[in-house]
C-alpha positions in Angstrom: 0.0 0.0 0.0 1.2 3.2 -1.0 1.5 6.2 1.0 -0.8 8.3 -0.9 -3.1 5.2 -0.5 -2.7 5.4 2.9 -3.6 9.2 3.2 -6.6 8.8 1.0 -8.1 6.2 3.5 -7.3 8.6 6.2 -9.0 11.6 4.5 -11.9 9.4 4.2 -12.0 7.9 7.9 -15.7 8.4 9.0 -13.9 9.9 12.8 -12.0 12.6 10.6 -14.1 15.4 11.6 -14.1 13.8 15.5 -10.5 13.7 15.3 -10.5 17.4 14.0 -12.9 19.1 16.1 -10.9 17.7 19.4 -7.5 18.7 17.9 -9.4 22.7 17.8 -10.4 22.1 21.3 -7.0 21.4 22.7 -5.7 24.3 20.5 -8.1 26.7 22.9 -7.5 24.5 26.0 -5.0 26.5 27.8 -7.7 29.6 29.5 -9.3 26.1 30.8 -6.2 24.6 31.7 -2.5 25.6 31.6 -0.5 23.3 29.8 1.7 22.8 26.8 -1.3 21.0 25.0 -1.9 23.7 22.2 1.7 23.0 21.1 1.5 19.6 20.1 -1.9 20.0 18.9 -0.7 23.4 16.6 2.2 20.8 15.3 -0.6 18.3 15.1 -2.8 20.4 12.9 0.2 22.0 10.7 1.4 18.4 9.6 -2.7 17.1 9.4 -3.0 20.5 7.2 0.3 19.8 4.8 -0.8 15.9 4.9 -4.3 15.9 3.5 -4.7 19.2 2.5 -1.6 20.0 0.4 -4.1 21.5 -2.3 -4.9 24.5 -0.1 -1.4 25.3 0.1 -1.8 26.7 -3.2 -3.9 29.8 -1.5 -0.2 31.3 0.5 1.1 32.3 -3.3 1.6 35.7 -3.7 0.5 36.3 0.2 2.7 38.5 1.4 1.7 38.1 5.2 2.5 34.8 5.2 5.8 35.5 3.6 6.1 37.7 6.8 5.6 35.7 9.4 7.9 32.7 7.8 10.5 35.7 7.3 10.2 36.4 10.6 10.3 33.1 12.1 13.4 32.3 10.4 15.0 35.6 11.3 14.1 34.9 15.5 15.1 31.5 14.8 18.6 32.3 13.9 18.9 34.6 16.0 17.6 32.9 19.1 20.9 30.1 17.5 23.4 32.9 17.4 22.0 33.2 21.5 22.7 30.1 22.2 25.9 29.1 20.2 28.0 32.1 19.9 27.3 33.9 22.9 26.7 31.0 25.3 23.1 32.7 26.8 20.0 30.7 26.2 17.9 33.5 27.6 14.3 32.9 28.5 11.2 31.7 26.2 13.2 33.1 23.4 11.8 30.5 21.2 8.4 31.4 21.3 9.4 34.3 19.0 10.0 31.5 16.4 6.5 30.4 16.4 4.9 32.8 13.6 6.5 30.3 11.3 3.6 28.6 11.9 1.0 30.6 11.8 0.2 30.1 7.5 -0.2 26.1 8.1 -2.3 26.8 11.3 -4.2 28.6 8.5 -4.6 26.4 6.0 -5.8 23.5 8.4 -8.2 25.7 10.2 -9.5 27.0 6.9 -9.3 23.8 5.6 -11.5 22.3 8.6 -14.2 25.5 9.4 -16.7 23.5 9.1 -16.0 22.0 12.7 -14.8 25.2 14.1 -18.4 25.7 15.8 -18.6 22.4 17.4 -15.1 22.4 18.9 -15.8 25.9 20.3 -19.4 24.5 21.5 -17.6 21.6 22.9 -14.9 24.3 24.7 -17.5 26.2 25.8 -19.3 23.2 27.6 -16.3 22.1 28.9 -15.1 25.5 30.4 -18.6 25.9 32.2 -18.0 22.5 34.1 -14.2 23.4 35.2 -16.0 26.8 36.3 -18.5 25.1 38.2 -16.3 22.3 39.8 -13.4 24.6 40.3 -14.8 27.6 42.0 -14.4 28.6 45.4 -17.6 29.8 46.2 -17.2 30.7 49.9 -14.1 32.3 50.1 -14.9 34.6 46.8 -18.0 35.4 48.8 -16.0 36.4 52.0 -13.7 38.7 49.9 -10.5 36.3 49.6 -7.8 36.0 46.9 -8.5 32.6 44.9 -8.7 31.1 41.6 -10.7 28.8 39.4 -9.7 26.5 36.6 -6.6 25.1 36.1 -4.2 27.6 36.4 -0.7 28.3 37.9 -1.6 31.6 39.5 -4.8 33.9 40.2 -3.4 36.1 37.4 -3.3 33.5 34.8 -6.8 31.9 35.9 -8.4 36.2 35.5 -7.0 36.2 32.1 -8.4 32.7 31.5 -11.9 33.9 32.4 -11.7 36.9 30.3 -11.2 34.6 27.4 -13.9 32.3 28.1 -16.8 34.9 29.4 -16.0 37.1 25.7 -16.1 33.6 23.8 -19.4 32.8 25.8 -20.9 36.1 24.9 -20.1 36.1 21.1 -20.6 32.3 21.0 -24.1 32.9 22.0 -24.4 35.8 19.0 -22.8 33.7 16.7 -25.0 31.2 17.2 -28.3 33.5 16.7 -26.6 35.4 13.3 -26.3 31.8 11.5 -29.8 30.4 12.7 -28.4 28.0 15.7 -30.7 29.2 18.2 -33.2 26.7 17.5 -35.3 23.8 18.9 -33.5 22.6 22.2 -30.1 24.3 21.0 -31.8 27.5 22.1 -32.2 27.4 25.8 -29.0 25.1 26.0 -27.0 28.0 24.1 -28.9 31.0 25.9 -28.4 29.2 29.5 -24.9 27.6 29.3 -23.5 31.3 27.3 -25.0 33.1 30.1 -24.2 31.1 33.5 -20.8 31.0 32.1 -20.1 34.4 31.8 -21.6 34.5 35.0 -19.4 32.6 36.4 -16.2 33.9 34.9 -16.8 37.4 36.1 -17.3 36.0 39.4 -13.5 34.6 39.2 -12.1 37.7 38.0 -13.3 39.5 40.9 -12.4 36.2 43.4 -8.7 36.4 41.5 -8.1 40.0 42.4 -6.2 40.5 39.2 -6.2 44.5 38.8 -4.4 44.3 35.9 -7.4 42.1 34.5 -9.9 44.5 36.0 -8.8 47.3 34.0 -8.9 45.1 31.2 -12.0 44.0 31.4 -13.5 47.9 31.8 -12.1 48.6 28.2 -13.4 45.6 26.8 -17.0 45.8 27.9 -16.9 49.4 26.9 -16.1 48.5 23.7 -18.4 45.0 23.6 -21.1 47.4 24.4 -20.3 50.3 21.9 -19.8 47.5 19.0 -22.5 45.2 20.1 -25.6 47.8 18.9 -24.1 48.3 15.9 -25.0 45.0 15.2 -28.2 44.0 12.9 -29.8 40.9 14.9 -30.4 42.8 18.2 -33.0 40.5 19.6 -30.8 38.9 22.0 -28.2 41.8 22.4 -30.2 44.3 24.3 -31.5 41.7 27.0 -27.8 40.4 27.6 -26.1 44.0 27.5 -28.7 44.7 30.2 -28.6 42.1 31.9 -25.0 41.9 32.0 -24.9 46.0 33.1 -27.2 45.1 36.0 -26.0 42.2 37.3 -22.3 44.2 37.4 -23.2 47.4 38.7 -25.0 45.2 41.6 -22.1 43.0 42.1 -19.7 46.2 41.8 -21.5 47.9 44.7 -21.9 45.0 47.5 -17.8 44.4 46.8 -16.9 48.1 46.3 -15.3 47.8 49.5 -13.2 44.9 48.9 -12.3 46.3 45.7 -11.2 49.4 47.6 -9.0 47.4 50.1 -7.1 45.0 47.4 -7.1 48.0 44.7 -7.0 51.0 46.6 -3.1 51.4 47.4 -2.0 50.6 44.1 -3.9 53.2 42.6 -2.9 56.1 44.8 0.8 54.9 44.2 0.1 55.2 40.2 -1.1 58.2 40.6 1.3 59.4 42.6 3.7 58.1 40.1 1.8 59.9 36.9 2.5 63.3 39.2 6.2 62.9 39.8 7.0 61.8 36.4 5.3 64.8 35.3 7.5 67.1 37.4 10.6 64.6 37.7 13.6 65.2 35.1 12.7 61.9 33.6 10.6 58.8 33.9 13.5 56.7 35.3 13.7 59.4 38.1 9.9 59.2 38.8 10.2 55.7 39.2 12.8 55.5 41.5 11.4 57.3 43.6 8.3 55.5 43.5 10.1 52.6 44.4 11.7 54.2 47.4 8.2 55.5 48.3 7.3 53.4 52.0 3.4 53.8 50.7 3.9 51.7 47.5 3.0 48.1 47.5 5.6 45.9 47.2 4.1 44.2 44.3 4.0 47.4 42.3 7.4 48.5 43.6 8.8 45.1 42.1 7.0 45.7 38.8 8.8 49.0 39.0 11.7 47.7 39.6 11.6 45.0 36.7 10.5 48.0 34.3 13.4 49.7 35.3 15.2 47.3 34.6 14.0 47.0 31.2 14.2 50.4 30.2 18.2 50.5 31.0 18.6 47.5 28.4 16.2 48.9 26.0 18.3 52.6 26.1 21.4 50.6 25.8 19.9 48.8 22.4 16.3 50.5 21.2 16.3 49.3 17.7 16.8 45.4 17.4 17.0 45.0 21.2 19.1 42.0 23.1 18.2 39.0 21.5 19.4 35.6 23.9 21.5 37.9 25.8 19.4 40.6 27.3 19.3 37.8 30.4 23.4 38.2 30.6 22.9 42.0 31.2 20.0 41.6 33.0 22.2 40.9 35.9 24.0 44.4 35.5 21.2 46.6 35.9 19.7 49.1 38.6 17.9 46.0 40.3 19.1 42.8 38.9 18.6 41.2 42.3 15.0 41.4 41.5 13.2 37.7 42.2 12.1 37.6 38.5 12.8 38.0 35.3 9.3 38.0 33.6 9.0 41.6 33.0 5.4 41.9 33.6 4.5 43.7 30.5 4.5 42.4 27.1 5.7 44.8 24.9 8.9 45.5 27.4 9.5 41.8 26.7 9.6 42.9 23.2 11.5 45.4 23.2 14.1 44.2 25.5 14.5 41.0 22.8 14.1 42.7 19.8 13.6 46.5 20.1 11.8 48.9 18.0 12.0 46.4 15.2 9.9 43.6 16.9 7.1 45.9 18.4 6.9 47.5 14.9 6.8 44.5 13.3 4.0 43.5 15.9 2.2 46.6 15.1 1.8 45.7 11.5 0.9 42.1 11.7 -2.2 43.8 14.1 -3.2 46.5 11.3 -2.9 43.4 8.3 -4.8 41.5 10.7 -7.9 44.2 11.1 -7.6 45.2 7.4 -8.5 41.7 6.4 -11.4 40.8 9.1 -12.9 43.9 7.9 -12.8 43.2 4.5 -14.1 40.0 5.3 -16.9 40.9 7.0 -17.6 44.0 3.9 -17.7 41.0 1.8 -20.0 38.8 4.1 -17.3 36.4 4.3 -17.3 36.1 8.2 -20.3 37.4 10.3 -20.4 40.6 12.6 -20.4 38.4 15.5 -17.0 36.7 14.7 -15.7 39.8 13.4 -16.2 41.8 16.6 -15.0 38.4 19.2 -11.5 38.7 17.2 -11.5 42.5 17.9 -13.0 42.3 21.1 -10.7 39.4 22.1 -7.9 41.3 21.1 -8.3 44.6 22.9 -8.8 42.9 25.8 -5.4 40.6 25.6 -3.6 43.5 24.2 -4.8 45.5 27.4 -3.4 43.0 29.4 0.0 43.2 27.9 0.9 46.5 29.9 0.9 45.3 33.3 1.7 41.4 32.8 3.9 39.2 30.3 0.7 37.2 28.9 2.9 36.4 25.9 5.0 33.9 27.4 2.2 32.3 28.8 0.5 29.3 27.6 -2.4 31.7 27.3 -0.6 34.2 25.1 1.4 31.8 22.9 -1.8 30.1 22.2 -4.1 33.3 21.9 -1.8 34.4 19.0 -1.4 30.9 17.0 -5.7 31.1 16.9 -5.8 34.2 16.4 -3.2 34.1 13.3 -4.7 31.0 12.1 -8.5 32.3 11.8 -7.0 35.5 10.2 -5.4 33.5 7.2 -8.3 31.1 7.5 -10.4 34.1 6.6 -8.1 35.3 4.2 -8.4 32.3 2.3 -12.1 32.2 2.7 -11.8 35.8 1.3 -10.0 34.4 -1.7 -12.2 31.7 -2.9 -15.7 33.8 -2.1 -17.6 34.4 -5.1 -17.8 37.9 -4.8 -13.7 37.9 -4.2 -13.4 35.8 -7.3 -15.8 38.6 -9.4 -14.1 41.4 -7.8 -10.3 40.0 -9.4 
């Protein structure tokens, strides 16, 4: 038997589409649990994609984004080498910079699979509600402790989790009414399990005490409410916006005190901060002192001291940044004694790495990305619903970025390879419309 026999009787396996759908699932997996899962599945899915569905490969010619990310992969990749070779330093996660290579196969197998992209993420979302349910500490969130649901390594990684799943929940639930799911008993299961879930997770994010989520999360409904009317099937918007509103502005007031005690400090030491830099001969100065300050918490005086930190190496190379040895020089710095070395903000992690260059580069892949899910959605390609989760998503990760480093996370490294994969998916879906093939 030949090998193309062999991948023929595969293609045609009557559990291909299980096999597929559960492969998506564990590509999401990680806001559920923390693990390495979404790596082996993403290298799963890549070699399925290039195995059975070499055809589609034809879509990548002449797509310069996808020349992009492989340029960039193989630039980080030699790079992170030249680290590890030449000057002896391994650094930390460096490799993970390497993954955009990647992200065109992720493409072609999720385009080349869509078709079980709602079931997986109806199978995610069922799954997520149980952990929520099984997993959260009921009492002690009630009695205004620190603690954290799911699977998680830390009460900040289980918030950011939560965020995830309660804005998939919410546009899950749209997405199902835009394409005609909500019927027959799909409609109260939809409707009931979308909205205890996002129940649920907002109840975590204030159990996790996760300020840096928190102010996350107040950009993101702002702008899941202001996109949200703007779209055309509003039966079901209205009563959850509402819903949602009340049920927060309740829960905000019976905790305000709580909320007070855990965020209270921090926020009279960033503004006090904001003042001094204003009047201080330079930010470095302002945060020094900040960091001297007896009133500042001592975990926002080590963040200060870890940004510190950073901004030294990034002054010292601004343009390409570090590379693998940002870690040797780490240890020169104001406050290289410091406990950690995860910078607790994602684009200092950038720039320290790979400087201007990388955070440009970064900045671009985001504009490519929105220029093509709106096009999509201008052609009818995609619907509103899945247009405004990707944005939505994305604001709210992005927000995240400035006061921890999500994108060495499970979370992060996964949030990108999706979100890279469903915008070639739609790019290729943009391709092969009928109204993109008139239009050429």
């Amino acid at each position: 038997m030949t090998s193309n026999t062999v991948i023929e009787k595969l293609r045609n396996w009557s559990w291909s589409p299980y096999l597929l759908m559960l492969l998506w699932v564990g590509m999401i997996s990680a806001p559920v649990v923390e693990s390495d899962t979404y790596r082996y599945t993403a290298l799963t899915l890549v070699a399925v994609g290039f195995l059975f569905f070499r055809e589609n490969y034809r879509l990548l010619k002449g797509d310069y984004f996808a020349y992009l990310c492989i340029a960039w992969g193989i630039y980080a990749f030699f790079r992170f080498a030249y680290g590890v070779f030449v000057l002896d330093e391994k650094g930390t996660s460096e490799w993970l910079y390497v993954f955009p290579i990647f992200f065109p196969g992720l493409g072609i197998a999720l385009y080349s699979s869509r078709q079980y992209v709602f079931p997986a993420i109806s199978l995610f979302m069922a799954m997520a509600l149980a952990a929520l349910i099984v997993s959260t500490d009921y009492s002690g969130i009630l009695a205004g402790e620190r603690t954290f649901p799911l699977f998680h390594n830390n009460p900040i990684h289980s918030a950011i989790g939560c965020g995830l799943i309660v804005i998939g929940a919410f546009y899950w639930m749209l997405e199902a009414s835009e394409t005609g799911r909500l019927a027959g008993w799909k409609r109260p299961a939809i409707l009931v399990a979308g909205s205890l879930t996002i129940a649920l997770g907002l109840f975590n994010i204030y159990g996790a005490k996760s300020k840096g989520v928190w102010l996350a999360l107040i950009f993101t409904v702002v702008v899941m409410a202001a996109t949200s009317f703007l779209h055309q099937h509003r039966r079901y918007i209205v009563p959850l916006l509402v819903g949602a509103f009340a049920l927060l502005a309740v829960g905000l007031y019976t905790v305000q005190d709580n909320i007070k005690e855990f965020a209270g400090p921090t926020f009279d030491a960033a503004v006090n901060l904001s003042e001094n830099a204003l009047e201080a001969p330079s930010i470095e100065g302002a945060m020094r002192s900040a960091i001297e300050a007896p009133e500042t918490p001592d975990s926002m005086r080590e963040r200060l001291e870890l940004w510190s930190n950073a901004l030294e190496l990034i002054s010292m190379a601004p343009l390409f940044g570090h590379g693998n040895d940002w870690l040797r020089l780490w240890r020169q710095t104001s406050y290289g004694g410091t406990r950690y070395v995860l910078l607790h903000n994602g684009y200092l992690e950038i720039l320290v790495r790979h400087g201007f260059f990388g955070l440009t580069l970064l900045g671009v892949s985001i504009v490519i990305s929105w220029r093509r899910l709106s096009e999509a959605y201008r052609r009818k390609v995609i619907s509103h619903s899945t247009l405004m989760c990707a944005y939505v998503l994305a604001v709210f990760f992005m927000v995240t970025l400035f006061s921890n480093s999500n994108n060495r996370l499970a979370l992060g490294e996964s949030f990108f390879m999706v979100m890279a994969a469903a915008v070639f998916a739609i790019s290729f879906l943009n391709k092969t419309s009928p109204e993109a093939a008139g239009s050429r």
